[in-house]
C-alpha positions in Angstrom: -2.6 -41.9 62.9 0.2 -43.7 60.7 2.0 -41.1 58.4 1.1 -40.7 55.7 3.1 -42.2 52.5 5.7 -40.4 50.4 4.6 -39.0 47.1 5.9 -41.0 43.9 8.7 -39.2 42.4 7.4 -38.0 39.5 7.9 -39.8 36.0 10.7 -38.6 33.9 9.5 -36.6 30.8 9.3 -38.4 27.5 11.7 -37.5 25.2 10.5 -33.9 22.9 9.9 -34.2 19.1 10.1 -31.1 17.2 6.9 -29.6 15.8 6.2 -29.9 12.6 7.7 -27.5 10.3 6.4 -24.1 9.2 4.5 -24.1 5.5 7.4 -23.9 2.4 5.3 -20.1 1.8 6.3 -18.9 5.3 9.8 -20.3 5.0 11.0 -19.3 1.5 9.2 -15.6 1.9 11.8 -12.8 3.2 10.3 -10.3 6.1 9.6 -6.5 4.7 12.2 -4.7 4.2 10.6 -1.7 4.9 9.3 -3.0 8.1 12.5 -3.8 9.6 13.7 -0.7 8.9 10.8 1.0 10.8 11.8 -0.9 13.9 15.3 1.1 13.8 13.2 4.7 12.9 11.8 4.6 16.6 14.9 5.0 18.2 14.8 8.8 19.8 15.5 11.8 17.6 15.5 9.4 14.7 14.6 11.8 11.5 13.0 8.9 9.4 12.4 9.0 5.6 11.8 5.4 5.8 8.1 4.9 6.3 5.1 6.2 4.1 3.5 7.3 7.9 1.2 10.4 7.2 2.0 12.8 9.3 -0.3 13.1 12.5 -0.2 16.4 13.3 -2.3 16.7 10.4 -5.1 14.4 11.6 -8.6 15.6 11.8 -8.8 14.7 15.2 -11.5 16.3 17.0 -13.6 15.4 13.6 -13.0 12.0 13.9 -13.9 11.8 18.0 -17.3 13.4 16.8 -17.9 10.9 13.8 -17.1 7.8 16.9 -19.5 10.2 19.0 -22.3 10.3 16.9 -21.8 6.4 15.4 -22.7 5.3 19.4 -25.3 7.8 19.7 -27.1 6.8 16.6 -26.9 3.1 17.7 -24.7 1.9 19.8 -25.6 -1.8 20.1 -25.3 -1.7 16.2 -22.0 -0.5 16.2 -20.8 -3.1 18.6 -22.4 -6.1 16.9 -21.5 -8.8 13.8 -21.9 -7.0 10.6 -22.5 -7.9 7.0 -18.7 -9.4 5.1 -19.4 -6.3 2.6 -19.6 -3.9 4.5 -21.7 -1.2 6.3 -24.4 0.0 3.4 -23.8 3.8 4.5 -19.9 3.6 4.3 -20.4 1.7 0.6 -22.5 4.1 -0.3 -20.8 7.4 0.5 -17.4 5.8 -1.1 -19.4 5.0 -4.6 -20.3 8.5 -4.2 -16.9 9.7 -4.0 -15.7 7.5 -6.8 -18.8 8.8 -8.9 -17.6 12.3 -8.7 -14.2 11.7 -9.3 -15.5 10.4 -12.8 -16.1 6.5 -12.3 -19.8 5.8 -11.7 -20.2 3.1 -8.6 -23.1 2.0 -6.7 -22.1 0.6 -3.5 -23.4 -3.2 -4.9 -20.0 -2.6 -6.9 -17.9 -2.5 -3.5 -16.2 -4.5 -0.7 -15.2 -2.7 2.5 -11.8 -3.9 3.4 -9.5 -4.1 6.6 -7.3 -1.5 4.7 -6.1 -1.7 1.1 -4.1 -4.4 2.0 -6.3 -6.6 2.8 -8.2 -6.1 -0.6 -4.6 -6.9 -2.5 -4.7 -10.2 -0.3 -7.9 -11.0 -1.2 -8.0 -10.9 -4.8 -5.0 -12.8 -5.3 -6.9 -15.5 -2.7 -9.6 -15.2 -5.7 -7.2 -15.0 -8.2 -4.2 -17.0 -8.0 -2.8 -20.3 -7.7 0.7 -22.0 -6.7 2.5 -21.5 -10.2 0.2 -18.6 -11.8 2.0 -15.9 -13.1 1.6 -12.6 -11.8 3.2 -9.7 -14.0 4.6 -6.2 -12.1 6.0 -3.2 -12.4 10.0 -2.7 -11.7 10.4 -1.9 -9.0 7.0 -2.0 -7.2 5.4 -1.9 -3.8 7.5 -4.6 -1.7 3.9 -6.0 0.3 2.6 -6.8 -2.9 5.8 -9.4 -4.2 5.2 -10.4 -0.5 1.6 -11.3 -1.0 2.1 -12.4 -4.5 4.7 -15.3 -3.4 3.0 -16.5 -0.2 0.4 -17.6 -2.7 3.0 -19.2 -4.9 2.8 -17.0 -7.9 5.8 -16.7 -10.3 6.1 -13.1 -10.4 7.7 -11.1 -13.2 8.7 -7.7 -13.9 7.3 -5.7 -17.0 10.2 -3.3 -18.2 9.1 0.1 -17.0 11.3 3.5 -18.1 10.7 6.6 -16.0 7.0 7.2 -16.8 5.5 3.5 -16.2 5.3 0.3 -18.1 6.0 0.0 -21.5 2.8 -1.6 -23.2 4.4 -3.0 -26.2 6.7 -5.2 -23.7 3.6 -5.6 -21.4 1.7 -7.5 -25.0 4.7 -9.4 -25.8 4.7 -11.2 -22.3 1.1 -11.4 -21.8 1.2 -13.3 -25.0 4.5 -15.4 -23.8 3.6 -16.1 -20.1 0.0 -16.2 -19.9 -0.1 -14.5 -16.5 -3.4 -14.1 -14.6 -3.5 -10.7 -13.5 -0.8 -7.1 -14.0 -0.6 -5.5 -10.6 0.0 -1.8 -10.9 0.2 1.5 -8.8 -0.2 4.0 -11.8 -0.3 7.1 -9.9 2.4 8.3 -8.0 3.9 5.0 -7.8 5.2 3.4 -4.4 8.3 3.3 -4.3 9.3 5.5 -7.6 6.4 8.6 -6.9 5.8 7.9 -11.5 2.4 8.5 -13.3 1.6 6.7 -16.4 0.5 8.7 -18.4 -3.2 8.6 -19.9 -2.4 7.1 -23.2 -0.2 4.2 -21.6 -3.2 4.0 -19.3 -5.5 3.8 -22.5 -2.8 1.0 -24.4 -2.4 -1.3 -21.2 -6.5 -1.3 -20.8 -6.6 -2.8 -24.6 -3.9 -5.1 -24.2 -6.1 -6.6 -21.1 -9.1 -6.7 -23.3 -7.3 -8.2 -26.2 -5.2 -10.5 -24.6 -7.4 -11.8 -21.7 -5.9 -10.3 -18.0 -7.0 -8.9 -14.9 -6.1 -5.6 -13.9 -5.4 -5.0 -10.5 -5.4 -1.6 -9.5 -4.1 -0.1 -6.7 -4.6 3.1 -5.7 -3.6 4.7 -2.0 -2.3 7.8 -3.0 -4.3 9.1 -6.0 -5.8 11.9 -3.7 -2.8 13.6 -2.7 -1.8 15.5 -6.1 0.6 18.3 -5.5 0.2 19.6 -9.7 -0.7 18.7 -13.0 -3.9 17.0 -14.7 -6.1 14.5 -12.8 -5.9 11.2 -14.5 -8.9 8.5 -15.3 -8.3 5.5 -13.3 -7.5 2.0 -15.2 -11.2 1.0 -14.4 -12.4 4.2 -16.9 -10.9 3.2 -19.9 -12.3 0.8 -23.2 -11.8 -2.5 -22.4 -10.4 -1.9 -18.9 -14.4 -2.3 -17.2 -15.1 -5.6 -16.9 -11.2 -6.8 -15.9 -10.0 -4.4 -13.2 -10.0 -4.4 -9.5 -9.4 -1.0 -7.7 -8.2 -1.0 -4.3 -8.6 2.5 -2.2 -8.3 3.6 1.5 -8.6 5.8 4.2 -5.5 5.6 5.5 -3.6 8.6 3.8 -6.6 10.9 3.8 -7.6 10.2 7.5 -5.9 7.9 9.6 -4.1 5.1 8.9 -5.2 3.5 11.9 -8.8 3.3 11.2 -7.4 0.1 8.7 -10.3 1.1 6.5 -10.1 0.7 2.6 -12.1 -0.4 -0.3 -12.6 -3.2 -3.5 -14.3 -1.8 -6.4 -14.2 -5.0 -8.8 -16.8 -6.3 -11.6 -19.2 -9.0 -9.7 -17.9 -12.0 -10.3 -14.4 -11.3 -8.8 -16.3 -9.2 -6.1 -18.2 -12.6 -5.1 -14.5 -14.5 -5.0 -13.4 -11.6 -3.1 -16.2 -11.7 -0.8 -15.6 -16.0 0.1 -11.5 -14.9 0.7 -12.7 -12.0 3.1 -15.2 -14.4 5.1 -12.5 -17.0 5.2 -10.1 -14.4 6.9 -11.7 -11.7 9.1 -15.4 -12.2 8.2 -16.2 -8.4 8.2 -14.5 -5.3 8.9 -14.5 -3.3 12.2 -18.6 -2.2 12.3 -17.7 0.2 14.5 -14.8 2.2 12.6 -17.0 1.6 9.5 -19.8 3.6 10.9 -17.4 6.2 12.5 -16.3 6.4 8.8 -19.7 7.2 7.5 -20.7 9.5 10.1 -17.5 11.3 9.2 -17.8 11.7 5.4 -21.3 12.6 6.0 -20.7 15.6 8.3 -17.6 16.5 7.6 -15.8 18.5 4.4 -13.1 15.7 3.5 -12.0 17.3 0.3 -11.2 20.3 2.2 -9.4 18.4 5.0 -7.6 16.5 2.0 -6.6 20.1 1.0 -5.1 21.1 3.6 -2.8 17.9 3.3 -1.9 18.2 0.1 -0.8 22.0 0.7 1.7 20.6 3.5 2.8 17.5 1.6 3.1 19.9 -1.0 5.5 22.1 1.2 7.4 19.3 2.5 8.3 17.4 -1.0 9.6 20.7 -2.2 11.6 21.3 1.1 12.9 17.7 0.5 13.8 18.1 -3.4 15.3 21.3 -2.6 18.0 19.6 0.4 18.8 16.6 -2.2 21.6 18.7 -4.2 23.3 18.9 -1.2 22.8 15.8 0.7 23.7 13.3 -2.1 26.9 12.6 -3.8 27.5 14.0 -7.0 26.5 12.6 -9.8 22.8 11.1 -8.0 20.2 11.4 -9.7 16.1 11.3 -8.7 12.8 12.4 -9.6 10.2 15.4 -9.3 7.0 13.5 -8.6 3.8 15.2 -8.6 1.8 13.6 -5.9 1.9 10.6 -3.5 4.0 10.5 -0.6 8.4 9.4 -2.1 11.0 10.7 -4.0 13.1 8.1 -6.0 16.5 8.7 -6.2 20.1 6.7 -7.5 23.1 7.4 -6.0 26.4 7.4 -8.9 28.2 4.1 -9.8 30.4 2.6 -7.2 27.2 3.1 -3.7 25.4 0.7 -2.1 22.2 2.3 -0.5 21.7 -0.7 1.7 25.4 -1.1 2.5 25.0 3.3 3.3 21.9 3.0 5.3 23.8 1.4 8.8 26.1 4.8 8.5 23.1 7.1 7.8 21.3 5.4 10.9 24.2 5.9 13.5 24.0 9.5 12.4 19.8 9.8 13.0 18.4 9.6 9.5 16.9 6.5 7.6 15.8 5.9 4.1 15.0 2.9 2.5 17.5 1.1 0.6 15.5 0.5 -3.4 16.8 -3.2 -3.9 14.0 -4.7 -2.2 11.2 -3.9 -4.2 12.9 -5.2 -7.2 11.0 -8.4 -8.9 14.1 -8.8 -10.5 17.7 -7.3 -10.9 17.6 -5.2 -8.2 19.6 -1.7 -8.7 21.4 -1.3 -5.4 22.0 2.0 -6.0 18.5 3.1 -5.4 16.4 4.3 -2.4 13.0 5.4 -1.7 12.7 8.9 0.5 9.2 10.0 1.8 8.6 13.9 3.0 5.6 13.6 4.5 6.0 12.9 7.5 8.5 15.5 9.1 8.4 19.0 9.1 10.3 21.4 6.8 12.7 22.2 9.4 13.5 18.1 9.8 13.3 17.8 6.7 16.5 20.1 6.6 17.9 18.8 9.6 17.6 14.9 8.2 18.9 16.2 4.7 22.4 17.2 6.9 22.7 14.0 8.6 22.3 12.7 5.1 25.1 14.5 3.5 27.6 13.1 6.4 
């Protein structure tokens, strides 16, 4: 037989254009701060009082296993399928329940399951806001938030804030000014400042919303975990304040974080607008880690397992407030907070926490710098410290490295 005929040589490849650039949102949007920083805290012996982590020692874990236990034996097929975009009825319902004894009545028509808190922030401001809205904040406040709020294009501003919250008179004379569609606020032991505002500041900003036409968006991760003082009412509770606020909640610092299970409560109209943004991104929640949820807060004692939390946290802040005298310069100042998971402290005129924090990582202990979660004139000399997740003995430990 004749042999057979050389292969072509293969054409040459056209010549490569680039791809077509990333939306102005993703380009013009810094990374987290905070989540950069947690990429350094896994290095080995790192003592980290970087990240809000719980800590997981204190994880109910053989509760949880049983809750996953009994969801698949009570139906297993269901817990693997499609569910509803709202959520699992039973998991709505036991979480209405819990709101309802904490003094806010809530059926579980009033609610939206979420893939964490997180989610829920994303959502309303997919509901809420448009390139160019304004979008009003405290000073500093919680860094994913001004990270959500200008993906969507929102022009946010601060509202001056002193050492117990936002100041409402200020809050009414830039409502009135700027027109801004929504005040996002963590009123109870604040991320990243650990402040309360106090109940009648609560009662002022719920009238100002009512007189001057805002939504309130509420968020509210660490309410549980009160260490002393008075409960407070949440925004939603007070005149004027009912038909305007969203309340986000979640799982993730009374159980486990990686559940990524929180909660909307929200009047019905935003809850339907809430609902459409939660379709367009995930369409439901996990069914199966919503039904673990509910088999767990029907069987098991969750205030008590909160309890034995807060008596550690509890332990740990005061192991942390007690190093501070020792481990910052003279002349720093912070705060006592009573609940939540930080400390916010200021080091004297003349430091840089970020500029510190490459010298306090080569020595095994992080902290995040406070600049970043500054709408606005950042104070370098700021940080955010969180005790909960080390023991009192690291906390001691971290609190020397510190002082180097």
């Amino acid at each position: 037989m004749p042999a057979s005929a050389p292969a072509p040589a293969p054409a040459p490849a056209p010549a490569s254009a680039a791809p077509p650039a990333f939306a102005a949102r993703i380009r013009t949007t810094a990374p987290s701060a905070v989540r950069e920083i947690l990429a350094v805290t896994t290095q080995p012996g790192m003592i980290s009082f970087a990240g809000g982590l719980p800590a997981p020692e204190l994880f109910d874990t053989e509760g949880l296993r049983a809750a996953y236990d009994s969801a698949f034996a009570r139906s297993a097929r269901r817990a693997l399928q499609y569910s509803t975009t709202e959520g699992s009825p039973e998991l709505r319902a036991a979480v209405a329940a819990r709101l309802g004894k904490q003094g806010l009545p809530t059926t579980g028509d009033d609610l939206l399951i979420t893939t964490g808190s997180q989610q829920g922030l994303g959502v309303i401001t997919t509901a809420l806001i448009e390139p160019g809205d304004a979008v009003l904040v405290e000073n500093p406040t919680y860094l994913a938030a001004l990270q959500g709020f200008r993906l969507a294009g929102a022009r946010v501003i601060p509202v001056p804030c002193d050492d117990r919250g936002i100041l409402p008179d200020a809050l009414a004379e830039l409502v009135a000014r700027e027109r801004p569609k929504l005040l996002y606020t963590i009123p109870t032991f604040q991320n990243p400042t650990g402040r309360t505002l106090p109940d009648g500041r609560r009662a002022e900003i719920a009238a100002v919303a009512a007189r001057l036409g805002l939504w309130l968006l509420e968020d509210d991760p660490y309410g549980d975990l009160r260490y002393e003082g008075r409960e407070l009412p949440r925004l939603a509770a007070y005149p004027g304040a009912e038909d305007r606020t969203a309340l986000l909640g979640s799982f993730s610092k009374i159980m486990a974080p990686g559940l990524r299970l929180g909660w909307l409560r929200a009047p019905a109209a935003l809850l339907r607008g809430a609902v459409l943004a939660k379709q367009a991104a995930d369409l439901h929640t996990s069914t199966v880690d919503q039904l673990a949820a509910a088999e767990y807060l029907a069987a098991a004692d969750l205030d008590a397992h909160v309890a034995r939390v807060r008596d550690a946290y509890r332990i740990r802040r005061d192991a942390l407030l007690a190093g501070l005298a020792g481990a910052l310069p003279p002349g720093s100042t912070w705060n006592r907070p009573e609940g939540g998971m930080f400390v916010w402290a200021r080091l004297p005129e003349g430091h840089d926490a970020t500029a510190l924090l490459r010298a306090a990582t080569s020595r095994g202990v992080a902290f995040v710098p406070g600049a970043p979660f500054f709408a606005a004139a950042p104070d370098p000399r700021t940080l955010r410290l969180s005790f909960t997740t080390h023991t009192p003995t690291e906390i001691a430990e971290g609190l020397r490295r510190l002082s180097a």
